[in-house]
N, CA, C and O atoms as CSV, one atom per row, in Angstrom:
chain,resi,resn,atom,element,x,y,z
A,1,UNK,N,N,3.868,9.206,-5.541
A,1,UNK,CA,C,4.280,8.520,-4.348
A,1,UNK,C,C,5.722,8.060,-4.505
A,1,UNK,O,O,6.211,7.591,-5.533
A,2,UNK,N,N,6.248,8.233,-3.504
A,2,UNK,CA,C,7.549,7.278,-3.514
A,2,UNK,C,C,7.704,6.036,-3.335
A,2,UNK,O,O,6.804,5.212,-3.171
A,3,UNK,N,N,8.983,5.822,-3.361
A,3,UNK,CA,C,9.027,3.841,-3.563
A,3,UNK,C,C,8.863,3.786,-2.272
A,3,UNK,O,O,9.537,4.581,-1.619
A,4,UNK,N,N,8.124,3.040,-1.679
A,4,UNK,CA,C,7.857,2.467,-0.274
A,4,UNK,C,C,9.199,1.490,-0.173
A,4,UNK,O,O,9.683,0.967,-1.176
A,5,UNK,N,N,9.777,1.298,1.254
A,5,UNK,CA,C,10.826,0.590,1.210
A,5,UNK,C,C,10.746,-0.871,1.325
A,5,UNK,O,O,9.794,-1.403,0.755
A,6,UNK,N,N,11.721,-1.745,2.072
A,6,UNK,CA,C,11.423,-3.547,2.218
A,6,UNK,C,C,10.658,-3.406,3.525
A,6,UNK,O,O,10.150,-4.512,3.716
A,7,UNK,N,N,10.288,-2.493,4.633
A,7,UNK,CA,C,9.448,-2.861,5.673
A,7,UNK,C,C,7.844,-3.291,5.446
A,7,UNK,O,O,7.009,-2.498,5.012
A,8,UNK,N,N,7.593,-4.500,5.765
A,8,UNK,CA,C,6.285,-4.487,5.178
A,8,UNK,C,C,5.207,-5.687,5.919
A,8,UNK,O,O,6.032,-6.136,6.715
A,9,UNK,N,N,4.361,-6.229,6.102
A,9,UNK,CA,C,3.791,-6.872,6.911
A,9,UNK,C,C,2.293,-7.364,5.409
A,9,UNK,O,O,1.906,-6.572,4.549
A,10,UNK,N,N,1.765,-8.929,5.593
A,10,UNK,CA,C,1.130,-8.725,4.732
A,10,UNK,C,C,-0.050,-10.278,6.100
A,10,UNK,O,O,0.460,-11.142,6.812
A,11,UNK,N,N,-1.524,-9.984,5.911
A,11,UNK,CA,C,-2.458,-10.536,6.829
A,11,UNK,C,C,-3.160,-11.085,5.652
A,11,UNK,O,O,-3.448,-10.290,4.757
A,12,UNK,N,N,-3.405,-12.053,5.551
A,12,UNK,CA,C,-4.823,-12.504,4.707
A,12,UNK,C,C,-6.039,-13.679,5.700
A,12,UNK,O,O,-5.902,-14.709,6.361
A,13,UNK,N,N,-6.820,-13.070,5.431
A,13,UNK,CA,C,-8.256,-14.160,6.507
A,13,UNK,C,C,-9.379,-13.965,5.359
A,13,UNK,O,O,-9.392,-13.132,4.453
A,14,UNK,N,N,-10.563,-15.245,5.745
A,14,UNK,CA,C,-11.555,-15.039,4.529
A,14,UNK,C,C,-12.526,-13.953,4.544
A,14,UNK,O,O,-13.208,-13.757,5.550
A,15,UNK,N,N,-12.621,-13.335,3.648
A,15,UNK,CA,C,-13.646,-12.066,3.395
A,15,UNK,C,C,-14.954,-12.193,3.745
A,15,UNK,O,O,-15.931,-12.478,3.053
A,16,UNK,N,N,-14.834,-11.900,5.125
A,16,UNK,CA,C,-16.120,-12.258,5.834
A,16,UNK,C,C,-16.128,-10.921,7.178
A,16,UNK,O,O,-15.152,-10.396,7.714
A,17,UNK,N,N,-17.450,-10.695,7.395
A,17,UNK,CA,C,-17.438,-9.625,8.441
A,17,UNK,C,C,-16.849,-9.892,9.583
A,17,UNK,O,O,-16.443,-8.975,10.296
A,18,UNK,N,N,-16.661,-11.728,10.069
A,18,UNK,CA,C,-16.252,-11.840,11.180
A,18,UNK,C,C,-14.767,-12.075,11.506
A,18,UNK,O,O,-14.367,-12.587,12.552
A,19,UNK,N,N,-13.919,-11.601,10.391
A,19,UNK,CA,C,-12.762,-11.075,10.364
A,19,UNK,C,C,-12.327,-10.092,9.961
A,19,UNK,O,O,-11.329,-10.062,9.242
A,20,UNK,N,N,-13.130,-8.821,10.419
A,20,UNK,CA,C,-12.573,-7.341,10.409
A,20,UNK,C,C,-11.826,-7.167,11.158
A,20,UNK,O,O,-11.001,-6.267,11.003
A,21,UNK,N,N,-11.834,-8.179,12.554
A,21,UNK,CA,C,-10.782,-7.097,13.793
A,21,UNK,C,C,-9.796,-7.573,13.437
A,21,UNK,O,O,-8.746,-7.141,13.912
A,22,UNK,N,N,-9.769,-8.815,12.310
A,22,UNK,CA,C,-7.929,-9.131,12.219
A,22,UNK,C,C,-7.060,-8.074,12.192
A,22,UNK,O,O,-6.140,-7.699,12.919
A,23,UNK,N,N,-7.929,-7.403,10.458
A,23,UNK,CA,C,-7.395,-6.389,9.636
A,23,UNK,C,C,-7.053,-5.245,10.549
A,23,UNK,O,O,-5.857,-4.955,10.579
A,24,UNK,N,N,-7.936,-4.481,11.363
A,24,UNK,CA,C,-8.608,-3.767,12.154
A,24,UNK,C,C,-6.981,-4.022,13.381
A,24,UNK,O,O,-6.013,-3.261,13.383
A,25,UNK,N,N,-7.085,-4.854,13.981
A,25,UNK,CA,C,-5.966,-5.039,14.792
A,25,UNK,C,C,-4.108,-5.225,14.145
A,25,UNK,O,O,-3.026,-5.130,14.724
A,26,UNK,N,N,-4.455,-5.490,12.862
A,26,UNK,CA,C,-2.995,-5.664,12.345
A,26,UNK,C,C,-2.665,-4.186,11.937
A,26,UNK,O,O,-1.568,-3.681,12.177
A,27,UNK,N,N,-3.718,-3.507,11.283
A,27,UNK,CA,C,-3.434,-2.135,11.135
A,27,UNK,C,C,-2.825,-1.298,12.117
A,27,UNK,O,O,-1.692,-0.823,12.192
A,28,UNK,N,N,-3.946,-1.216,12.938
A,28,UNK,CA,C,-3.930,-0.147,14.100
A,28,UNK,C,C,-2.397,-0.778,15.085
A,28,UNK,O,O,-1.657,0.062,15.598
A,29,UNK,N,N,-2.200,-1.758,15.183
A,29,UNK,CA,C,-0.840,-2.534,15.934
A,29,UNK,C,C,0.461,-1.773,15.020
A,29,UNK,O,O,1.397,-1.196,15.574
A,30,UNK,N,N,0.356,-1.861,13.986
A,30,UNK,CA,C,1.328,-1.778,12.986
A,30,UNK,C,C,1.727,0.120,13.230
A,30,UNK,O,O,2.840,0.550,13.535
A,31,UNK,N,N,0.499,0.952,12.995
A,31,UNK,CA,C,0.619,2.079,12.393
A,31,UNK,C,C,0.956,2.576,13.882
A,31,UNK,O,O,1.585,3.631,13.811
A,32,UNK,N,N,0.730,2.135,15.305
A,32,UNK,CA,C,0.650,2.877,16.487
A,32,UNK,C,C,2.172,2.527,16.819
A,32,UNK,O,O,2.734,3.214,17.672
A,33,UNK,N,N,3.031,1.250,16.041
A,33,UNK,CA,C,4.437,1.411,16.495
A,33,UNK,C,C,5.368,1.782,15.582
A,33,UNK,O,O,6.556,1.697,15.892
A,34,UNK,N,N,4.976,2.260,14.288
A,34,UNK,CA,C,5.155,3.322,13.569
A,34,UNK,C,C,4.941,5.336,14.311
A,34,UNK,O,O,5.243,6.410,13.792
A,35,UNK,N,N,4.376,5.034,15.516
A,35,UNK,CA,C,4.236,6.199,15.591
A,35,UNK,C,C,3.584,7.297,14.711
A,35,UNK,O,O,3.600,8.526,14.662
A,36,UNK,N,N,3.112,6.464,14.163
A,36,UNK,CA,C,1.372,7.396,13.200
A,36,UNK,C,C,0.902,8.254,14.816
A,36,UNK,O,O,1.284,7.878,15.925
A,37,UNK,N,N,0.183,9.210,14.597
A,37,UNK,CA,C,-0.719,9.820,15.353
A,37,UNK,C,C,-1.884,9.158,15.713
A,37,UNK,O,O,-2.423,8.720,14.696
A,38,UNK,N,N,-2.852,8.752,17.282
A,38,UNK,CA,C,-3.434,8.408,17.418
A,38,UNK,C,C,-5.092,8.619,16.941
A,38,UNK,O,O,-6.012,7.802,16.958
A,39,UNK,N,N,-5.074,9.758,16.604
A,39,UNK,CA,C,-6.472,10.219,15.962
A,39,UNK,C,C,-6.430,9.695,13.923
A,39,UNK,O,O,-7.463,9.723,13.253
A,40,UNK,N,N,-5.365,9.374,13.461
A,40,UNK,CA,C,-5.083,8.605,11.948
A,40,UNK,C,C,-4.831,7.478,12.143
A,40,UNK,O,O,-4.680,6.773,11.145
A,41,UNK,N,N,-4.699,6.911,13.380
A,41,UNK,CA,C,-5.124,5.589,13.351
A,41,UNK,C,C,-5.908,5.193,13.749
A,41,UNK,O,O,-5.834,3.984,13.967
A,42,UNK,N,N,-7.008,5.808,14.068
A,42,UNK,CA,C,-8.284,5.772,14.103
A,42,UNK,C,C,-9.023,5.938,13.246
A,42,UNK,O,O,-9.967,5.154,13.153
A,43,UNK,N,N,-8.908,6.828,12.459
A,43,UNK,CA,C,-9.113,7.279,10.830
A,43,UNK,C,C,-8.874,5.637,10.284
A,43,UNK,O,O,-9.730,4.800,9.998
A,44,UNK,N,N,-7.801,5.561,10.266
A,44,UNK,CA,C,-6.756,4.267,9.653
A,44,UNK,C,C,-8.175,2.863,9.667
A,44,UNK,O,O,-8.749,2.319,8.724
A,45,UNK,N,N,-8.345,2.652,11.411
A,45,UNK,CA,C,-9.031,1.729,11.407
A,45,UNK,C,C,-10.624,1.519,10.632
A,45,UNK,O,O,-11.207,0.559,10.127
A,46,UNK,N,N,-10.906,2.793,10.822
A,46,UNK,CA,C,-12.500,3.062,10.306
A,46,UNK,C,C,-12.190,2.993,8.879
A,46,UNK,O,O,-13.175,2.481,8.347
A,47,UNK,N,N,-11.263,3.271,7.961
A,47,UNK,CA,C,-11.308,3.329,6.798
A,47,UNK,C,C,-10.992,1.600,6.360
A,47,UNK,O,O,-11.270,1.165,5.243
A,48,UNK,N,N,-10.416,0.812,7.380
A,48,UNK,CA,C,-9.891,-0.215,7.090
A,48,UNK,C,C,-11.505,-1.628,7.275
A,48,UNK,O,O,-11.774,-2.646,6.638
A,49,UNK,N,N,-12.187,-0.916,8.472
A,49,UNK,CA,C,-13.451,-1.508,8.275
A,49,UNK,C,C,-14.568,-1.471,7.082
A,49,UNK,O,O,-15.375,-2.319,6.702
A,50,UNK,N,N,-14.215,0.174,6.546
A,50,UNK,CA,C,-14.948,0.046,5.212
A,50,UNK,C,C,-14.821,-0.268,4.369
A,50,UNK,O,O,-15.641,-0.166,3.457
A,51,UNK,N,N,-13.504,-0.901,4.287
A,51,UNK,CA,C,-12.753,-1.261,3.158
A,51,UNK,C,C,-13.315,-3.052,3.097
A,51,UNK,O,O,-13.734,-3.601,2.078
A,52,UNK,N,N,-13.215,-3.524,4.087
A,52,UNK,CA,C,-12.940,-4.968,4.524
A,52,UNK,C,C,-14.663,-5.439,4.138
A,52,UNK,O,O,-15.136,-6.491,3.709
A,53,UNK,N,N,-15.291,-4.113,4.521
A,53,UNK,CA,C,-17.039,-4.574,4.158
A,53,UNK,C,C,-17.545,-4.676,3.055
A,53,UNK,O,O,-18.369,-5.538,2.748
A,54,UNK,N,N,-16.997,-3.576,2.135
A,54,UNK,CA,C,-16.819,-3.925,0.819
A,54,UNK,C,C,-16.410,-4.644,0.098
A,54,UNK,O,O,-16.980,-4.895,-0.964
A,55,UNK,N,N,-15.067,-5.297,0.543
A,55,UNK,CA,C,-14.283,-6.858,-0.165
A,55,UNK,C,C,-15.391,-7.479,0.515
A,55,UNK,O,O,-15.974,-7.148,-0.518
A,56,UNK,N,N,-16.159,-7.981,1.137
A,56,UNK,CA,C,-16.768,-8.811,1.676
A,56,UNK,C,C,-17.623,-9.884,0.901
A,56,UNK,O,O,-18.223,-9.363,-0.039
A,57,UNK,N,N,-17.824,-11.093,1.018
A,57,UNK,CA,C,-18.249,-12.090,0.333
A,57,UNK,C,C,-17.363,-13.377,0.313
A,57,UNK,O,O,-16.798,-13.712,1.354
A,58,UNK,N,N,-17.224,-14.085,-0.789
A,58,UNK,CA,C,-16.421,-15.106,-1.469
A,58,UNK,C,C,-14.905,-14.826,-1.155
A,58,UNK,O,O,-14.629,-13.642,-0.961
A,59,UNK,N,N,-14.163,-15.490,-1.098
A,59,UNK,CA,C,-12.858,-15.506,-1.045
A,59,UNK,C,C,-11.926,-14.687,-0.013
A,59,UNK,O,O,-12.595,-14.341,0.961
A,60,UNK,N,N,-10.886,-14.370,0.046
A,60,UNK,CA,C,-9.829,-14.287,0.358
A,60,UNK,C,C,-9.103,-12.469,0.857
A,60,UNK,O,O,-8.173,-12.167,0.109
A,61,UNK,N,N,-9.382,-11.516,1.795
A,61,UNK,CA,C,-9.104,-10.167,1.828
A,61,UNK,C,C,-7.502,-10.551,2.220
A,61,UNK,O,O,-7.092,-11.166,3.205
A,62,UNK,N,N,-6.758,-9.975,1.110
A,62,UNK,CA,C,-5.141,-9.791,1.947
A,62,UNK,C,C,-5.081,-8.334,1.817
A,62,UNK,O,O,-5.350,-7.639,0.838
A,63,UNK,N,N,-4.597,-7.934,3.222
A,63,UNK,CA,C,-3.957,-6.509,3.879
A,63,UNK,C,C,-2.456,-6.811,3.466
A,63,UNK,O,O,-1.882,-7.815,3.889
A,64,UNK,N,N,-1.887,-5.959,2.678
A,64,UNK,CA,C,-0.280,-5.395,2.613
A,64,UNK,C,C,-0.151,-4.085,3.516
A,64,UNK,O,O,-0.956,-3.153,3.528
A,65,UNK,N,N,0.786,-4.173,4.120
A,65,UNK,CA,C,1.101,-3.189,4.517
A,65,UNK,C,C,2.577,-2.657,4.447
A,65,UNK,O,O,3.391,-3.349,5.057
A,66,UNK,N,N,3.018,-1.633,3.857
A,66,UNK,CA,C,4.556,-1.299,3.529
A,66,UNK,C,C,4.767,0.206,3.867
A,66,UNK,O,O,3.896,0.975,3.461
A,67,UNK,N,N,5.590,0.606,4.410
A,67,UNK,CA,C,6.236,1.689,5.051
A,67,UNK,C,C,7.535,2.038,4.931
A,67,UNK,O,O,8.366,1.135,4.831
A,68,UNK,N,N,7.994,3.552,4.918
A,68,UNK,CA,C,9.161,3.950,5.422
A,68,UNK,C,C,9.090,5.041,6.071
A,68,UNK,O,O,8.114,5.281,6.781
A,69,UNK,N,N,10.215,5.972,5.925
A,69,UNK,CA,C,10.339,6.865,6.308
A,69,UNK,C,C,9.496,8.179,6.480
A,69,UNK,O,O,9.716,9.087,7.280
A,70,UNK,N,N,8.436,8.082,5.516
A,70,UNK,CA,C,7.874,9.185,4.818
A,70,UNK,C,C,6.349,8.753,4.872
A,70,UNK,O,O,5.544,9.587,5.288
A,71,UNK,N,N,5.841,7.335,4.425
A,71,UNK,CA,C,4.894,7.208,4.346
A,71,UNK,C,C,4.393,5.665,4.521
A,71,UNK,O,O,5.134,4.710,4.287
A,72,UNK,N,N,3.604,5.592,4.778
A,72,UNK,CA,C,2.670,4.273,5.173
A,72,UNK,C,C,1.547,3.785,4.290
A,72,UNK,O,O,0.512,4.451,4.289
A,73,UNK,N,N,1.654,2.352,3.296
A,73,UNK,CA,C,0.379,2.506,2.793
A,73,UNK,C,C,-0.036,0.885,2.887
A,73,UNK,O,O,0.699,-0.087,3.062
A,74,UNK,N,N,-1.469,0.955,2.707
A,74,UNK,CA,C,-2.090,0.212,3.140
A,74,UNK,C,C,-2.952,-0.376,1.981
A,74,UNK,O,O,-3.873,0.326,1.562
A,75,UNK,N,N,-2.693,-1.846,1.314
A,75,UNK,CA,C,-3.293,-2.041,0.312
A,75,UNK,C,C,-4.235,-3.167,0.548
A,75,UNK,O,O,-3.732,-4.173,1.048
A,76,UNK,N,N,-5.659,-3.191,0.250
A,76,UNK,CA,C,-6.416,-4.466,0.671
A,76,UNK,C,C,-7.034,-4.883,-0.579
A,76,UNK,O,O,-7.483,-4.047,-1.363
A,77,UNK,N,N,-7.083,-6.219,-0.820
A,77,UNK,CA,C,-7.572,-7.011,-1.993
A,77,UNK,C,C,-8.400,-7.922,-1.516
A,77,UNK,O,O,-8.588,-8.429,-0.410
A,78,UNK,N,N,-9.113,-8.089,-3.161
A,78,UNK,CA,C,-10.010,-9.277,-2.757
A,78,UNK,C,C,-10.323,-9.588,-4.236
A,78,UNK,O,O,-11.421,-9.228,-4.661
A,79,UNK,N,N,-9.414,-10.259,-5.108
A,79,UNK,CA,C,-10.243,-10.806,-6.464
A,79,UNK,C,C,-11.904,-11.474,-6.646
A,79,UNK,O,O,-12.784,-11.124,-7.432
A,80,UNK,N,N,-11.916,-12.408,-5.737
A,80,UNK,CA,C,-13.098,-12.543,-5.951
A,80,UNK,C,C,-14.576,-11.644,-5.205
A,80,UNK,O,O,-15.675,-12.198,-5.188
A,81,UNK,N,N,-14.395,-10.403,-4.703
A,81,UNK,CA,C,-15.288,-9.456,-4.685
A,81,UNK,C,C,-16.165,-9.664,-5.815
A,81,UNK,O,O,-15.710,-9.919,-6.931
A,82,UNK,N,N,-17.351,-9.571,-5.587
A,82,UNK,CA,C,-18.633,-9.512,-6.468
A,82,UNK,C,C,-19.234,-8.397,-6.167
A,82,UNK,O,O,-19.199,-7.713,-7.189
A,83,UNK,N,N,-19.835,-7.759,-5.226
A,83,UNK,CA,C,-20.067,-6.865,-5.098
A,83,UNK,C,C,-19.907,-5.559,-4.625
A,83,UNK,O,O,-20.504,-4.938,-3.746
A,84,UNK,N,N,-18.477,-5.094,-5.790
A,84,UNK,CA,C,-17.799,-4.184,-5.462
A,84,UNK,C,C,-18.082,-3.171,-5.870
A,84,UNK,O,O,-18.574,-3.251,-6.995
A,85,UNK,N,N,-17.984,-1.867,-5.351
A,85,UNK,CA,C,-18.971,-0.890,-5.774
A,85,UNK,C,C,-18.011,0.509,-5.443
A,85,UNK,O,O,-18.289,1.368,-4.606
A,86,UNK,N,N,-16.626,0.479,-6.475
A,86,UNK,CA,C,-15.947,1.879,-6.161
A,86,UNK,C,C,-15.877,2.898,-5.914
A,86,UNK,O,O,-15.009,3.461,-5.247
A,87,UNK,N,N,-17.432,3.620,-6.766
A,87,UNK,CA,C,-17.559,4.560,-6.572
A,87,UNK,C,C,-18.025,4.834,-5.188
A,87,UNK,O,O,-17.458,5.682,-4.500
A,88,UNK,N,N,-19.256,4.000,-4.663
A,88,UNK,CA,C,-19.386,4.182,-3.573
A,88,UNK,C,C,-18.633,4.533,-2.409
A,88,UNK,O,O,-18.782,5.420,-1.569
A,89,UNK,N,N,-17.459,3.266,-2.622
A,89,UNK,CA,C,-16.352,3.217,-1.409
A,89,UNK,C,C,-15.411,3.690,-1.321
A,89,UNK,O,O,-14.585,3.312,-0.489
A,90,UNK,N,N,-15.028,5.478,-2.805
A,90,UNK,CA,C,-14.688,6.264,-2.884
A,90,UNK,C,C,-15.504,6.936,-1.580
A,90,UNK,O,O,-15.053,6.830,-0.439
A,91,UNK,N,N,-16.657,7.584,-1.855
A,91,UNK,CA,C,-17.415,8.529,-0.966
A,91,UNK,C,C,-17.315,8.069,0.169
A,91,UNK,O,O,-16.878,8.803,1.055
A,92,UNK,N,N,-17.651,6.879,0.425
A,92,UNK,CA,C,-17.453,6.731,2.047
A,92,UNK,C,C,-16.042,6.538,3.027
A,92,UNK,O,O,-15.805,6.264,4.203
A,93,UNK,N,N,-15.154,6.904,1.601
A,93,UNK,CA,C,-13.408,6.749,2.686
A,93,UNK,C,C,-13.412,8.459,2.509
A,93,UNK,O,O,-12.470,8.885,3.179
A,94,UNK,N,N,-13.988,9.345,1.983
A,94,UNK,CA,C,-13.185,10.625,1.727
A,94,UNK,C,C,-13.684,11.035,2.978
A,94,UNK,O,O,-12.796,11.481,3.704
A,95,UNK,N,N,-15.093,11.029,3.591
A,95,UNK,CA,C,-14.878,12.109,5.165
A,95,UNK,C,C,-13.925,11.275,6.251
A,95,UNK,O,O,-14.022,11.665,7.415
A,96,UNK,N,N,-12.964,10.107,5.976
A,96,UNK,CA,C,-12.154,9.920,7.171
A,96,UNK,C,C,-10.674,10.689,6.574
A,96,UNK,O,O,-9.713,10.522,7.326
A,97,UNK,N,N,-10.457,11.340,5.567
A,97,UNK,CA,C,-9.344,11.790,5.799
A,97,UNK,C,C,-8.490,10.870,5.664
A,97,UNK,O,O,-7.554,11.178,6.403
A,98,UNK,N,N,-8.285,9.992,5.189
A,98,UNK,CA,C,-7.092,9.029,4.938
A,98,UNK,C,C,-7.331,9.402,2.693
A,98,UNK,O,O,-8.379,9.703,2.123
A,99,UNK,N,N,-6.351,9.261,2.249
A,99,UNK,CA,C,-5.891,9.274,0.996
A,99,UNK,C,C,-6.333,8.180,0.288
A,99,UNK,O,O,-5.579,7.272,0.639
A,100,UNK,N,N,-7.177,7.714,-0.563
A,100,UNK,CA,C,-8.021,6.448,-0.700
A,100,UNK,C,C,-8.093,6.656,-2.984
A,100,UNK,O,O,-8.408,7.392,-3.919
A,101,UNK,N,N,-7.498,5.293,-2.576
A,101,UNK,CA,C,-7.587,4.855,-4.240
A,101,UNK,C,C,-8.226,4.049,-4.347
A,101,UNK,O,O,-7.610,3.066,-3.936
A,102,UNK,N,N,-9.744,3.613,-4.861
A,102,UNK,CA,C,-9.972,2.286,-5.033
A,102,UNK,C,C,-10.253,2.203,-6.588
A,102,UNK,O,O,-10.787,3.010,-7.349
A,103,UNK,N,N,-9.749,1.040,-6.781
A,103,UNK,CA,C,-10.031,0.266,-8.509
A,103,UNK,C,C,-10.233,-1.794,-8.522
A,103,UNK,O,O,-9.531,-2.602,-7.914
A,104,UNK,N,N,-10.821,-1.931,-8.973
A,104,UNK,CA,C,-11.204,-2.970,-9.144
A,104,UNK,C,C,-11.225,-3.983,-8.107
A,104,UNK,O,O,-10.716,-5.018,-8.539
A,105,UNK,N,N,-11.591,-4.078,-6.984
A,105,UNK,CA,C,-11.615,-4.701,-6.035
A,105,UNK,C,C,-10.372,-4.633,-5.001
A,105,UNK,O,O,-10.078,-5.536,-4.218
A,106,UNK,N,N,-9.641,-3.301,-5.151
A,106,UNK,CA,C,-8.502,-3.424,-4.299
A,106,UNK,C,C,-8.656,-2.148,-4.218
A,106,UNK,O,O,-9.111,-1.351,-5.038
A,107,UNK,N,N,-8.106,-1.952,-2.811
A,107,UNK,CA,C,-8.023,-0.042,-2.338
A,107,UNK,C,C,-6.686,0.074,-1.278
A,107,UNK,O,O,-6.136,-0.685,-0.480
A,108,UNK,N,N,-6.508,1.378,-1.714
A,108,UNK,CA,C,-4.715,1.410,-1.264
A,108,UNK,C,C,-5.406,2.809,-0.405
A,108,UNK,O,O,-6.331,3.459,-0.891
A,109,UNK,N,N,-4.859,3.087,0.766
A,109,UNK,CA,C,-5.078,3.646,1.908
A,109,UNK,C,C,-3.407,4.231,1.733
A,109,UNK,O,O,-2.456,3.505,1.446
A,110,UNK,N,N,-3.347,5.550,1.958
A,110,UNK,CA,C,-2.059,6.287,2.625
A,110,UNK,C,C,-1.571,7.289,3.457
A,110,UNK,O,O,-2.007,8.422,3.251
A,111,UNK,N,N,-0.988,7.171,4.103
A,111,UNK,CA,C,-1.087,8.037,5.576
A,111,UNK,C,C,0.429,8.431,5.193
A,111,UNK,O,O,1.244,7.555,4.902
A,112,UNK,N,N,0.802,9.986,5.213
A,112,UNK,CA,C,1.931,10.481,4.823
A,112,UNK,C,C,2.282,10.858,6.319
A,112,UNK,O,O,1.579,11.513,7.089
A,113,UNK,N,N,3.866,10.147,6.628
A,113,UNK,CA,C,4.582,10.454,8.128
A,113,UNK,C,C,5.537,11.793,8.051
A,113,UNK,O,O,6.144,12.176,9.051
């Protein structure tokens, strides 16, 4: 990957289901005036709900989001995740087609422009 540049946007709300549309709306806001394609930010959002269900529990989900020219990525955390389950939330980001790293309670999402 390349160095992502200084454009960047960062959301944190508590890791709870009833703040997915934050994430969900800061994404999809972000990537649609980026001029992402409307069918990958749709991708974007669905991968960003599975992401957010998985941090889910105890503490704190912060969304980074950093961009340039080339590419867009999308990093979501949650240290205190307990029941995080990578491998799983490997398999369930690969049929949306978004580029998906997850390790230890954090997963980086990337959409190449």
């Amino acid at each position: 990957m390349s160095e992502v540049g200084d454009e960047h946007a960062r959301v944190a709300f508590p890791a709870k289901a009833d703040f997915a549309a934050v994430g969900r709306v800061a994404v999809a806001g972000i990537a649609l005036r980026l001029g992402i394609d409307v069918a990958q930010v749709e991708s974007l959002r669905l991968a960003v709900s599975v992401s957010i269900e998985a941090l889910a529990g105890a503490g704190t989900v912060t969304l980074l989001a950093r961009w340039n020219d080339e590419e867009f990525v999308l990093e979501l955390t949650n240290p205190d995740a307990t029941n995080f389950d990578a491998p799983a939330l490997s398999s369930q980001l690969e049929p949306l087609l978004i580029p998906a790293a997850v390790t230890d309670a954090q997963i980086r999402l990337v959409i190449v422009r």
